[in-house]
Each structure stands twice: as C-alpha cells, then as structure tokens.
N, C-alpha and C positions, 0 to 999 in steps of 0.2 A: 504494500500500500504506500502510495506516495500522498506527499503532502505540498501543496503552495499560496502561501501566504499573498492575496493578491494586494491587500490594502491592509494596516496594520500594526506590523512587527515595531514601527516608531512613532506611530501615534494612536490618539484617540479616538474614537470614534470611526465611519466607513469601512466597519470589519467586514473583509470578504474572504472565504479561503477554500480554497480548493483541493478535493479529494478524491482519487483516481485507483482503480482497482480493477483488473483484468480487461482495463479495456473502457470501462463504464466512470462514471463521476456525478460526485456532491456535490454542491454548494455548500456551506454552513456562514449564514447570515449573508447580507447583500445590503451594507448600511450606505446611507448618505454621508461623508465627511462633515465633521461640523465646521471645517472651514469651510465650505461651499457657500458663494452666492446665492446658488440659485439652485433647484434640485433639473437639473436639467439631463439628456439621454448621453452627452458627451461625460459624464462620471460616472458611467459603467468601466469595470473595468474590463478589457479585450478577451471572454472568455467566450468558446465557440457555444452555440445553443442559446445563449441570450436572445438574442434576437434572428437567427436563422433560425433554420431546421436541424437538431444536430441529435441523433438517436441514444448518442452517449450520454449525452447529458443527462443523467433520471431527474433532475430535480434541486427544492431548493429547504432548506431547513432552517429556519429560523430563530433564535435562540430566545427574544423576548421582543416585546411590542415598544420600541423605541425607535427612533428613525434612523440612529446611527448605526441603527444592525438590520433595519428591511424597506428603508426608503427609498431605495432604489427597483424598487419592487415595480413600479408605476413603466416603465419605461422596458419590463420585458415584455416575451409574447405570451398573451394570456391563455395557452395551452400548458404551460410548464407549470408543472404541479411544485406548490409549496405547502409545510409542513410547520405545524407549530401549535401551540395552547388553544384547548375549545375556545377556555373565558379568553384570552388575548383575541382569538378572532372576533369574537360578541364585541370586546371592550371598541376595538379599532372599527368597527362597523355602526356601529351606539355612537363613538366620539366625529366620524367624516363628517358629517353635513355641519359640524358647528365651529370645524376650523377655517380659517380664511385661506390655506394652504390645501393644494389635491391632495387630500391625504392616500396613499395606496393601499387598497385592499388586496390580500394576497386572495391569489388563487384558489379554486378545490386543491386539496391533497391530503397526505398524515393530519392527523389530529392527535396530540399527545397525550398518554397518560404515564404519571410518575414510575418508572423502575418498571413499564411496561414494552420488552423487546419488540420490532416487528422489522420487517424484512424489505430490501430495496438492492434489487437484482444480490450484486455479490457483497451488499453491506447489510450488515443485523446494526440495529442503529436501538440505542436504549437511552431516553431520558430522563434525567433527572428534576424535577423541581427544588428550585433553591429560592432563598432571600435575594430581592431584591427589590428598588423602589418601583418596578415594572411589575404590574402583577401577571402570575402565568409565567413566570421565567424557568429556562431550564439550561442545563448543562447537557451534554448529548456526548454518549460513549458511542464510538464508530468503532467496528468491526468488521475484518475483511484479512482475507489472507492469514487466517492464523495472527494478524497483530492487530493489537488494541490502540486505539487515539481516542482518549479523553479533551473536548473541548469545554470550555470552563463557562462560556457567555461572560456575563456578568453576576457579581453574587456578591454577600454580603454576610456577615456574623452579626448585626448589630439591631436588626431591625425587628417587626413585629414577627416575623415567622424565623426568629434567628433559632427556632428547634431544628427547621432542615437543616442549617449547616452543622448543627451539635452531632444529627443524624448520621448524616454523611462524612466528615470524623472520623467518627467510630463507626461506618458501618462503609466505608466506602470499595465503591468496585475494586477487584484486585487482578495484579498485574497489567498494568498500564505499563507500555511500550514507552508512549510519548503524549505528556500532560500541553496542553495547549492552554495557558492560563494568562487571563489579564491583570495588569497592575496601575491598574490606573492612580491610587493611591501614592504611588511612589513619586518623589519629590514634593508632596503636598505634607505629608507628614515624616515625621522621625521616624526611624525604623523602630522604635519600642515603643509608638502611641496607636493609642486605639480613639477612632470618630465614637460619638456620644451615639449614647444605644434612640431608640424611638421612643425608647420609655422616659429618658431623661428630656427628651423634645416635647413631650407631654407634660411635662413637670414644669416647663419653661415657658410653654403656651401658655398654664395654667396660671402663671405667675402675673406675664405681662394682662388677662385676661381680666384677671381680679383687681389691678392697679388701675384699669382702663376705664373713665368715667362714662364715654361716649360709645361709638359704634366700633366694634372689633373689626380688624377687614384682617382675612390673611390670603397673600397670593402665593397659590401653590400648585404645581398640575393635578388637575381633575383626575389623570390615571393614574396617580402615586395614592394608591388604594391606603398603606398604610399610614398616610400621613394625613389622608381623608378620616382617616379611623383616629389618632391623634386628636386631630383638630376637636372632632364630635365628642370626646372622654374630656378635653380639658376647656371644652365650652361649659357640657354639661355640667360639672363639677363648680362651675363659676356662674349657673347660675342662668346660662343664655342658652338659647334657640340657635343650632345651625343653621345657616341660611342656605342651600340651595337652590340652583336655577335647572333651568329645563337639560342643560351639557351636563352638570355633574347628575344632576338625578338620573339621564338613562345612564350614565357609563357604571354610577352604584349599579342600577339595576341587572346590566348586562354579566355581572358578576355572578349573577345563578347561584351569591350566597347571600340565604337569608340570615348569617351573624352580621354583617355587616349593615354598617347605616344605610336606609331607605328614607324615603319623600313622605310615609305613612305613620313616620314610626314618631310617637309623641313628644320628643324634644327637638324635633327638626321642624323648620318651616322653608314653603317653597314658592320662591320669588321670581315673575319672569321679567326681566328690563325691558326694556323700549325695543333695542335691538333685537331680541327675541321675539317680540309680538310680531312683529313685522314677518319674520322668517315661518312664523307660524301662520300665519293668516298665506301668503306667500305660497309654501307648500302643505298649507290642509294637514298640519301635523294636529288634527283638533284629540285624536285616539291616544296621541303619548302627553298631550297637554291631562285628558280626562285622566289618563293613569295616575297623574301624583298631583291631583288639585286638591283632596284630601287635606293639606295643612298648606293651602295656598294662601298669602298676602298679598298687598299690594302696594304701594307709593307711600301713600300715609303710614300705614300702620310702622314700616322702616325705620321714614323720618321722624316721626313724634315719639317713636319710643327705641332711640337706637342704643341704650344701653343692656336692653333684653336681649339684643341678637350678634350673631357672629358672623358676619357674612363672608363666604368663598369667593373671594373678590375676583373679578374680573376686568380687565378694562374699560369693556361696554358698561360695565357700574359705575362709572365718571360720568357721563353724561344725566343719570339718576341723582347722584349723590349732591350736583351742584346746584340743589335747588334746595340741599341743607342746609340747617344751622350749628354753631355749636361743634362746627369742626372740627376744631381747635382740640377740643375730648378725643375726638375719636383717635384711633391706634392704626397703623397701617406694618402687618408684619409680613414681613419678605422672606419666602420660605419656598428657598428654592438653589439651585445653583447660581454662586454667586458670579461668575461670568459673563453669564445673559447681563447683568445690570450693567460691570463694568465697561461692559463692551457697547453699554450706549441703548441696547436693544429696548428698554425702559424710559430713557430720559423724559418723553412726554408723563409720564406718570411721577419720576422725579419733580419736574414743572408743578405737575399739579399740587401734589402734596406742598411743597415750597408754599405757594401760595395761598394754601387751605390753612396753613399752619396743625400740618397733619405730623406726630410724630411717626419715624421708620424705628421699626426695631429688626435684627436680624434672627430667626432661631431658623435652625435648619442644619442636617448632617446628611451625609456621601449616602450614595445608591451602592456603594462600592468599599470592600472589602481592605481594611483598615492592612497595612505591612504583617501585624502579628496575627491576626488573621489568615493572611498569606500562607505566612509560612508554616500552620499550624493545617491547613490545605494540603499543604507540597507534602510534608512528613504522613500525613495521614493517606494519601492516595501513593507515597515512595513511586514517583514513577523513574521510567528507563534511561530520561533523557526530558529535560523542562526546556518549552520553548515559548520565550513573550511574545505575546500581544496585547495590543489595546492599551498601549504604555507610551509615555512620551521619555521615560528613562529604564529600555532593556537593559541601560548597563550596571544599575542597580543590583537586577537578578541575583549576579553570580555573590554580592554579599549579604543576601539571605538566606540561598537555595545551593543545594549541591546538583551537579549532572545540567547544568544551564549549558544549552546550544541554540547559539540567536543566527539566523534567515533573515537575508532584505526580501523586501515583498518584488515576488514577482519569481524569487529561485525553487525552484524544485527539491523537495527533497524527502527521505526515504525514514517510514515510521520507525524500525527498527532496522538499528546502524551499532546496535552494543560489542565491541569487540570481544569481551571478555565473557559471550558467551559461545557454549560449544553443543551439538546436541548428540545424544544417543539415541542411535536407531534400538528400537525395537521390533522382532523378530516381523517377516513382513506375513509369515501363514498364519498368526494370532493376530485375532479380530477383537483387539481391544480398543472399548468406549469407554467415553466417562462416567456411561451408567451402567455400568457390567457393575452389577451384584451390589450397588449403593446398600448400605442400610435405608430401611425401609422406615416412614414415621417419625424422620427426625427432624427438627426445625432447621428449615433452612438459614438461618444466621448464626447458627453455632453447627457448625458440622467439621469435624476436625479429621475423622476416621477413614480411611484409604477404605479404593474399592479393591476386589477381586484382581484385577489385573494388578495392580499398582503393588500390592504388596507381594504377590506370586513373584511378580519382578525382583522385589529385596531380598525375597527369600533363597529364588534361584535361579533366577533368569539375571537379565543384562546390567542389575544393578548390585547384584549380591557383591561384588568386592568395594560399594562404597559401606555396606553393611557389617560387613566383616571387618572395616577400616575402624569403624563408630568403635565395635565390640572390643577390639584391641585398645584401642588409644582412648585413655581414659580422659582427655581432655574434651573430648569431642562429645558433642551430645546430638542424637535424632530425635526430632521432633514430626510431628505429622501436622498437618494442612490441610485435609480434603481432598484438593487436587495438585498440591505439593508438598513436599516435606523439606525443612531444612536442615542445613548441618551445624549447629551451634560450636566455637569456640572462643570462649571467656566470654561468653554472654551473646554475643555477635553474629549473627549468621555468614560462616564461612561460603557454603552452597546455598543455596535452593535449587530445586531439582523438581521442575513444573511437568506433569502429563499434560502431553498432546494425541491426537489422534493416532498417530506412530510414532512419537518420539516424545524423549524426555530432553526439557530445554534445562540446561546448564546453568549458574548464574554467576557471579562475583561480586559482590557489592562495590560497584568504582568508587565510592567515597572514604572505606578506608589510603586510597591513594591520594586523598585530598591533605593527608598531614604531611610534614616535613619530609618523611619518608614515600618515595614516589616506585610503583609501582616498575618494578623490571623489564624491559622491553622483553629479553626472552619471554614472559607469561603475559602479554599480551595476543598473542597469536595460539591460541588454544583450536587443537584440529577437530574437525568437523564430518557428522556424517557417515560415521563408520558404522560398519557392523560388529553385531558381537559386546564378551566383557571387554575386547581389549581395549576399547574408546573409556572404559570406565577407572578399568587400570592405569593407562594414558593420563586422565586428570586425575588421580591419586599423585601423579609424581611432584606434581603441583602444590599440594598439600599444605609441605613445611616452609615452601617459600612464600606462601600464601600468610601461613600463620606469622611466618614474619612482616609479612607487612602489617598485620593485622598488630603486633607486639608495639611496632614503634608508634601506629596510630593512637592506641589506647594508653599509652605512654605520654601522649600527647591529650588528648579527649578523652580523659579515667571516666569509667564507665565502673564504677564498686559494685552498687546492687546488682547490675545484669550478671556480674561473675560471681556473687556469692551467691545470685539465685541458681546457676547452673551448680553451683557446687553442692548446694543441697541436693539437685536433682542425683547428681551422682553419688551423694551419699549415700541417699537412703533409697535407689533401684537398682544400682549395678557395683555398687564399691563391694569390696572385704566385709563387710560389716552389714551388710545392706538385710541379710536374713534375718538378723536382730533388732532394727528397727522396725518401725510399728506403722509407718507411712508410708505409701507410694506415689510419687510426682507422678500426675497422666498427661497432663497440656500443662506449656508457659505462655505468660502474653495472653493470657485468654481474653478474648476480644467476642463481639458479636453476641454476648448473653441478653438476647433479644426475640420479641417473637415476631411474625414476619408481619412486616405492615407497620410494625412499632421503633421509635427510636428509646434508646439507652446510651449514656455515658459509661455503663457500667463493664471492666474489666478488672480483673485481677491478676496478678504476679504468677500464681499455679492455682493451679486445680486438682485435685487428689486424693487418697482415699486414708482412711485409719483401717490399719487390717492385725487386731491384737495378736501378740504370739501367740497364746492360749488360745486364740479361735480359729490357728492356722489347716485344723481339721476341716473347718468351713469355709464355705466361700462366698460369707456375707460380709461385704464391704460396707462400711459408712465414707460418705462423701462429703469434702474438705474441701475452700475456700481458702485459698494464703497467701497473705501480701507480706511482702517485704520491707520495713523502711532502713534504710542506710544511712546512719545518723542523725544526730538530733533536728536538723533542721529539715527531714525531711517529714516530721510527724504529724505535722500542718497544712494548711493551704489547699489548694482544689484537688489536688492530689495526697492528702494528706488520709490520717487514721478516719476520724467523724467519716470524711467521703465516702472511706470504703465500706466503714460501717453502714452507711444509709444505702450503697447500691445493695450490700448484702441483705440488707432488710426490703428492699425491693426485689430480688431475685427470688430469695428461699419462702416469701410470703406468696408469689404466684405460681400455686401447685402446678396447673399443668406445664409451665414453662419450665420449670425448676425438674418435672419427671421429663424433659425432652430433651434437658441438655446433658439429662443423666443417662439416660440410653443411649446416645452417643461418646459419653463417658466409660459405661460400662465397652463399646465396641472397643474405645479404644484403649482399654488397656489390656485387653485380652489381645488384640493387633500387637501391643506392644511384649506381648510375654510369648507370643507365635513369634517374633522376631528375636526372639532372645534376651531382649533390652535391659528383663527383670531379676533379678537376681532373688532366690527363697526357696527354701524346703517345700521341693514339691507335693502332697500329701495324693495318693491313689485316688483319693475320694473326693477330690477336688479337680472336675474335670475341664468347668468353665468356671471365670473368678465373674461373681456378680456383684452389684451395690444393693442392698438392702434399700430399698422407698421406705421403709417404714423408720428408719433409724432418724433418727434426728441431726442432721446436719450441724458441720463444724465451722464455726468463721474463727481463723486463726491467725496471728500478728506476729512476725518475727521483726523484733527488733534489733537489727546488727548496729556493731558497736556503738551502741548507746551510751552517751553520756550520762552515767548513772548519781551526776552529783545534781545534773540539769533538773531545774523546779518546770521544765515544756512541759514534761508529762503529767501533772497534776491536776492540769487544769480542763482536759481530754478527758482524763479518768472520769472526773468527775461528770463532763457531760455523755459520757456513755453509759453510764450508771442510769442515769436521770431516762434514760431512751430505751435502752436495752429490753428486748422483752425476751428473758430466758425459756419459754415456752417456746420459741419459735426456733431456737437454734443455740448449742452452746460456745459461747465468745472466752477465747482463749487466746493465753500469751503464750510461745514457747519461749522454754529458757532451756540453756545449753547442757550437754550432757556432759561434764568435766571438759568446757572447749572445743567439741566437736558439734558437725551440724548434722548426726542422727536425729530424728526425730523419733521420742519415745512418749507415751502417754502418760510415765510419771512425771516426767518433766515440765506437761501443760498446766497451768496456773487457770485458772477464771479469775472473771474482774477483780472479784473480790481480794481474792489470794495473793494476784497480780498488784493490785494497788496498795497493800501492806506494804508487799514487799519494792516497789518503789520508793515508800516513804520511810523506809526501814536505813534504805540507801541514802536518804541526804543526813542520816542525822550523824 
C-alpha cells in the first residue's frame, strides 16, 4: 500500500491524501486550504478521477464536517461516491441554505458507524469516532495489502466527549504500520501544556454570564455541537433563556440526539431576525419555521427584557439589536478561533461593538489535541513509522514522538518501509487462519490466548527454536497476545512475532536505537522469506546483540518496575524455586479489561492466579490482580494505588465481565504450561489447571523498594480503608520473602495488617 500526501504534510488545513493499493485508490479528506481566497475548481489538487472518468478511483472519505477537510467537494463529478458520519451528512445538509457560501454537499456513498469495518475493493477501511469540535468526526484505519495506515483527522482529549479519546488509549487498534497524525497544536503551545477542557469553558461562560447586566450575545459556530451544549448549561445555570434562530435550531435538530439542546425544550427560546423572515417567506420554509415555534419570541420580548436571555449571536442580529437600549450592559463573547478576528474577517462587528459600547470578552479552547495529548496518542496506538500532517511545525515531531518520517506533499511513499523486520514463512500445505480453533465466548477486548495454529507452531513447527530460546535463557520472558506474542527482556519487548495469513512478521523495536547507543549496521539487514526453522535460528543469532543494545538504552531510559515486574514473573513460573511458590504470572500489561462497546482506563501490571501448595492435588485456581509500584513517588497520581484500587473495584464488581476475562485466563495458562513456560509438581490428577469462579478474587500491591521511613503511605491507607469493600474481593500487600520476589501467601498482609505494619516502620 502506498501513501501520498497531496496537501498537508506543512500546513493547516486543505488535507488531501492519497491511497493506492493493487491498482485501485482512496481519497481521505479533500479540504479547502484556509488560505484560499476563494473556494474555486483550480484548488483541486491534480488527482486522476476528480473530474474525469477514472475506474480506479473508488472514492472519497471524509474524516469530519469542516471545510478544511471536504470543501473541495463542490467542484468534483457528482458520481464519485463519498463516505462519512450519518449526523455530519444531516448537520451539512440542515446548515446549506443559511450560509452565504455554496456550501458542498457530499455525494451518496459509506455512511459510518464507530469501530464498524466495511469493505472498498482491496481496502477494509474501519472508523473510529473521536472528540472533536466537528460533531461526527472520525479517524479511519485503512487496510490493504497485509499493512495497516491509521489516519488520525482531527481529534481532541479535552472536550465534551473527551471519553472517546480515554477509549481509544486504552483500547486502540493494534499494529499500525504507519500513524498518519495531525498536530496542529504544535507551536501554539508548550510541549507540556494542555488547552482548557469544555468543562472549564463552561465554568467561564458561567462566570462572565452572571457578571452580565444586559443581553449575553456569544459568537460561536452553530456546528460546534459541544460548545452549543456549553453555552445552554452555563446560561441555564445563570438564570437565562438560550436564544436560538431558525440555522442553529435545524443543525440541533439534525443531530438525531434527543440529549442535546432543542427549540422545544423549556429553557430555550426561538428567535427568527429580519434576515431570516425574509428567507423564509422566500423559500416556503413555513414546515421547519412550524417545527420549533413552540418557545418562539419576537423583537420586543428580546429588547425589553435582555437580561433573561442568551442569544447565539449572529451577524444578521446587528441589524435587530440597533434598535436597543442599554447596550452599554450587554456582553458580547467571542468564542471561536481567534484568527478569523485577527485576520480582519470580523472588523464590521468590531465597529459595531466600538460604538455600542459593547464589552468583548474572549472564552474559547482548540478543536485540537493539546502536545501531551499527542503524545499520549502516539504511545498508545506505538505505531511503525509517524508521519505529520495538518501541522505548520512537522519539525517539532521528532521531539515528542519516536519512528517520525516526514513527506513533502505530492511524494509517494510506501506504508510499510520497517527495516528491522524479517518474516517466517510458514509451512505452505497448512491452512492456517486467525480463526483456526479461537477460544470460543470470550470478550473480544481482553483476548490474550493463541489459537491452534499459532501455538502448534511454538511447540513444533517453524517457531519452536524461539521457544526453546525463552526456556533456556532465563532472562527472557514469553508473553502471549492473541494474535502475537512477545519476547520480553528487562521488561522490554525484544521481539514481537505477529500471525499473518502464512507468515509470522518479525519485529524490533527501533526506539531502543534512539539512545546514545545506535543500532549496528550489521542487524539492520535481517533476511527475509525463508522457509523452515532455519529463518528462526537465523534471528536467534541476533539475540545478544540485540540485548545489547537494549542494555545501553535502559542505561540511558531506566525503566525499574518493567524489570522487576518480569523478574517476579520468572520467579515465581519458571525459576529454581518457582514449585514453592504459591503464584503464577498469566499476562503483563494487561490492557483491554473491557467489554465490547464499553471504554475502560482500566489495566494492571499482571494478572495471575494463587495456586496453595497444599491444594496442588487440585486444580482450583483463584485469580489475582497485581500492580507494581516502584518507589515512593510512584504511589500517587492517575497512575497511582486509589487508581488501581477503583478500576479493581470496577472490574471484579461486573460479574459477567470479570467471568470473560477469566476464561480467557484460564486458556491461557494452560497455553502457557503446554508450552512448558511453568515450572511445579505435576500431580496425575490434575489434568487441566482451572480458576475456581467461585473463589473470591485477589487485588494485590507490590511495593518495590519503598521508602519505608516515607509518611506517602498513610494517607492512601487510610483512604482505602474508608472505600474498601472486603466482601467483594481481598486487598492485599505482599511483602518479601527474606528479599526474594516469590510470592507466598504467608507473606500477604491485608489493609489492616499492612497498615500496622507501615506505621510500625516510621517510629
């Protein structure tokens, strides 16, 4: 799959890019430049199928209802299907007749629904909904060719639906080839500021709203849905009546949601200007006037009492307003991108206000995703290779983001370009899928456990000498994935080793090479293709050059808890000692504890069972929750103990979620004792290891080297005390076994126990 940035890669606004695949090609957005005069047919950019006949062209895809990304729409041929949000098509169809500009209405074609795949010749195209001031906006993952290209539109952490982005996070699509992300953000702010969420916009509306003797006016776009929602919370709250006209009230309407403000609903009143009667008488609109005259006003009722209302100010509302009094009261807030004013686009309203002796005040934050936001994006979707747009500073990128590759617009280039990977054929007379023999019933957001093929493979086929590698070298740790498994060293994933339809992809994480220590040109060139183990033997030789580069990175970038998390793993399922302990690690990083439909923040460090020696006749497991913290400063904060405490108390409190992630628990630690990975007295009578449902779950807290003089922990204690409901699960400390990290069940502490002996410690 190839990729070309036709408008973009160095500015703002007029995203266009293009995506080509056996032959066939996407569009993804087709904006108007906001530098542009004029929207005219010579700012297309020279792509065949615009306006010919061109068969290849399937189409166009549009990421969100703003004109920088589909105002060029207007000027193709109106057979080429475009793709985009139901409500974005309602909103831009509801809002044409009432702009003074053609606005373009796209085409038939896709209609999106959230995290719903659907198919377009050789591309499977899935989008996402995210935050943003556009309502209906989405990110859109293309697929083609075996490689993934994540495009990002436009998006946000801060706004009224900033749950999608929390969503997506923690739950986002995985293995991405090449992230296609905007930053529009960068050089407007610091790299460690974050814009004011919609809720503190609301708090600020409300502010100036209450201080305001006379008429509120705020100017803001009618389709910035959440700042319409805004405006209505921090009027009502002070007291006043929204005011909309006949533009805002259908584009509310066309929204097809009844939580959102309407023209019926009793703290709204609906006003039409001069200009609007006109339009209305005009085109016979008398059927959408009748729809929301319900809480209609008129001239008077405005002027004589404009301390009641708030009105959605509009231009056309100067010609109404100048036949007030008492101007001088009234509030005029500008709530919008502040560009449009500087740039002149306003000065008549400027004028007027001047003259009115109308106070301006500013409230108003980005449609766009703050720097830490960013990068909190990039880490969570890790993709293969980042590449800017929608930015007037790409060269920021590379000092936030690791793997940045910037394109001038107009250069061609190739989604997946990773050197550093290599692949393993597998056998070509085995017909293995990704769904040969899934577990069956398990939530798709937590699914860690290999299928049929995938582990036949570790066991004896084409991958068995990276398994035998794990077995020997106790440094190394396997983890499973789903649909790949890593190879863990000092915390880090050395490999990943992703199923494809015949082959397993390779991986090496290039960002260890990003420290002082730069990757060896020999292990860049890793051979490709082969058949057989001997491609597998091949990249073992690799191994310890690997780990050293890996040594001087983290040398550089200490990463403690990742490596004393793997070190318990190897404690206590494959060390010397491991039959003696009473715990067994199943999955690290546990991510996705979610049920499908649903977002969660929630993850934890391991996930694991308590298996007593004296029960090792049976093979009823109880299942274990366990985070790590790594010093005293990390006992805090969003990431902190309370956190884990409260996702624990959301996880194990929803039975059926909590038995789904456990049947995929149970799969896979029996995956993991078929592979050998376990170390324990194997008992006759124990022929499958199961988890007991009925046992009451463990949330467990390792605190590595704690500063046991530190008064941090006192004040935690005591709020987990206060919350804690020991009916629902028991909340445990481990503490060490004479310095070692077995985990034994004489060793576990509860709160209470735990908190003695904390306070036992400062005296």
């Amino acid at each position: 799959m190839k990729v070309c940035i036709h408008r973009g890669s160095q500015q703002i606004g007029g995203s266009c890019v293009e995506v080509e695949a056996q032959g066939k090609r996407l569009l993804l957005d087709l904006g108007l430049p906001l530098d542009a005069e004029a929207n005219t047919p010579d700012q297309l950019p020279l792509i065949s199928g615009l306006i010919n006949d061109d068969a290849s062209l399937l189409g166009i895809l549009i990421s969100h209802p703003h004109l920088d990304h589909f105002g060029l729409l207007k000027h193709i041929r109106s057979d080429l299907p475009v793709g985009m949000g139901a409500a974005a098509r309602r909103i831009l169809k509801a809002a044409a007749p009432f702009l003074p500009t053609d606005l373009p209405l796209p085409a038939a074609g896709w209609e999106y629904q959230s995290e719903k795949t659907f198919e377009i010749g050789p591309f499977r195209v899935t989008p996402y909904l995210v935050d943003h001031s556009a309502y209906d906006a989405y990110g859109l993952l293309i697929e083609a060719d075996g490689q993934r290209l994540f495009y990002s539109g436009d998006f946000r952490g801060h706004g009224r639906k900033s749950k999608l982005f929390e969503r997506f996070v923690n739950n986002p699509p995985p293995t991405i080839d090449a992230l296609l992300m905007e930053g529009s953000s960068l050089g407007r702010l610091a790299l460690d500021q974050h814009f004011p969420c919609e809720q503190t916009i609301e708090k600020q509306l409300h502010q100036a709203l209450l201080a305001c003797e006379g008429l509120a006016m705020v100017h803001t776009s009618m389709q910035n849905i959440d700042r319409l929602v805004s405006i209505f919370r921090a009027s009502k709250k002070s007291g006043r009546k929204l005011v909309l006209d006949l533009y805002s009230a259908n584009v509310l309407a066309a929204t097809n949601n009844p939580n959102l403000p309407q023209s019926h609903w009793q703290d709204i009143a609906f006003f039409v200007p001069g200009q609007q009667r006109y339009q209305i008488l005009k085109n016979a609109w008398f059927d959408q006037l009748k729809l929301h005259s319900k809480n209609r006003m008129f001239d008077e009722e405005l002027l004589n009492n404009p301390s009641k209302y708030t009105l959605l100010f509009r231009p056309m509302h100067i010609s109404t307003l100048k036949n007030a009094t008492h101007l001088d009261k009234a509030l005029y807030v500008y709530s919008q991108w502040k560009g449009y004013w500087d740039a002149g686009s306003y000065d008549y309203i400027k004028d007027w206000l001047e003259a009115s002796g109308i106070k301006k005040v500013d409230i108003h934050t980005s449609g766009h995703a703050s720097p830490v936001d960013l990068k909190r994006f990039v880490e969570a979707v890790n993709p293969k290779k980042l590449v800017p747009i929608h930015s007037f500073h790409p060269e920021q990128y590379p000092q936030l983001f690791k793997r940045v590759e910037t394109y001038a617009d107009g250069q061609w280039w190739d989604v997946c370009t990773d050197k550093n990977r290599t692949i393993i054929n597998q056998p070509k007379e085995r017909n293995n899928t990704m769904s040969d023999s899934l577990p069956t019933s398990i939530n798709s957001k937590y699914q860690r456990s290999l299928n049929t093929a995938f582990l036949n493979d570790l066991k004896e086929g084409v991958l068995q000498p990276l398994l035998e590698r794990v077995k020997q070298d106790d440094t190394l740790m396997l983890a499973l994935r789903g649909n790949y498994i890593n190879i863990y060293y000092r915390g880090g994933a050395l490999f990943k080793i992703e199923q494809q339809a015949n082959a397993y992809n390779i991986s090496f994480d290039a960002s260890y090479e990003k420290s002082e220590a730069e990757l060896p040109d020999y292990l860049k060139e890793i051979p490709r293709n082969s058949d057989g183990k001997e491609e597998a033997y091949r990249l073992l030789r690799f191994v310890a050059p690997l780990k050293e580069v890996m040594d001087r990175y983290f040398s550089i970038q200490q990463k403690p808890e990742r490596e004393f998390q793997q070190l318990v793993v190897r404690e206590n399922n494959s060390s010397s000692i491991s039959n003696e302990t009473e715990y067994f690690i199943i999955d690290i990083e546990a991510a996705g504890l979610t049920e499908e439909g649903k977002s969660s923040a929630a993850r934890f460090d391991m996930l694991g069972v308590r298996w007593l020696s004296k029960e090792r006749q049976k093979a009823a497991l109880v299942p274990v929750l366990i985070e790590m913290k790594y010093g005293t400063g990390a006992l805090s904060g969003s990431a902190g103990i309370t956190k884990h405490k409260k996702d624990a108390d959301s996880l194990l409190t929803n039975t059926p979620l909590w038995n789904k992630v456990i049947e995929d628990l149970e799969v896979q630690i029996n995956q993991l004792d078929e592979l050998g990975l376990l170390t324990y007295n194997r008992s006759t009578r124990v022929e499958k290891l199961s988890i007991n449902r009925e046992a009451k779950p463990e949330l467990v807290f390792m605190l590595a080297n704690y500063n046991p003089r530190s008064t941090a922990l006192q004040n935690i204690l005591g709020e987990l005390a206060e919350t804690h409901n020991p009916e629902a699960y028991n909340l445990l400390f481990a503490t060490s076994s004479f310095m070692g990290y077995g985990l034994h069940s004489a060793n576990m502490r509860n709160l209470t126990e735990f908190t003695q002996l904390a306070k036992a410690a400062l005296k």
